[in-house]
N, C-alpha and C positions, 0 to 999 in steps of 0.2 A: 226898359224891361221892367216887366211889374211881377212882385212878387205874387205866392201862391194868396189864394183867398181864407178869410180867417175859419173857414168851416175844411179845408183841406187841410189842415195843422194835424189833424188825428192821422192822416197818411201818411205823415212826413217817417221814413224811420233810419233814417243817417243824415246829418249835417256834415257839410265842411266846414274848418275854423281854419281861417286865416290872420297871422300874428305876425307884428313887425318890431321889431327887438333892437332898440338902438342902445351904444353905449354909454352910459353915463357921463365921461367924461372926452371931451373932443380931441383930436391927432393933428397935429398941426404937419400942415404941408399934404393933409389929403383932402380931398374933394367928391362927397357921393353925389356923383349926377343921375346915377342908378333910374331908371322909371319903376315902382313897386307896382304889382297886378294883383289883385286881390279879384280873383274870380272874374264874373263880368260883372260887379257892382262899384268898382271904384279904382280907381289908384291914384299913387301916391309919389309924386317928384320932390327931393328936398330943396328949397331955395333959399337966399338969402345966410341967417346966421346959425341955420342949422345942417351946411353942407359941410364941415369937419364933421363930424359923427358918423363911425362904422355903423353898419347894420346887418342886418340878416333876415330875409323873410323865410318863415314857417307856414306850411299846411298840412292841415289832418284831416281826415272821413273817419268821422266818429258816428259810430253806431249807437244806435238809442234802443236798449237792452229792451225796458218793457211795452212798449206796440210792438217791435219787431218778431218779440217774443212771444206774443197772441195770435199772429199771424203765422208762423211757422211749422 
């Protein structure tokens, strides 16, 4: 999937943000095998020596105040 073209960027007037928040420090005796989705551009499996660490995925629709706001 290919993003918008550099001359539609003026259209855009909401993004989603997608965040993945792990813990600083690791829990012994767990295991995130979790698969993370981040939209349709990517995701994200932990392996090896980063599968003790909780996580938690975040998404937002963030609105973009001023094009949206010329348009309305």
């Amino acid at each position: 999937m290919s993003g918008p073209a550099f001359a539609d960027w003026q259209n855009v007037m909401a993004v989603r943000v997608y965040v993945l928040a792990r813990n600083l420090e690791s829990t012994s005796g767990y295991s995130d095998t979790k698969t993370y989705t981040f939209g349709t551009a990517a995701t994200y499996t932990p392996s090896g020596s980063d599968l003790p660490y909780r996580r938690h995925a975040y998404s937002e629709l963030v609105r973009l105040n001023n094009p949206s706001g010329r348009r309305e």
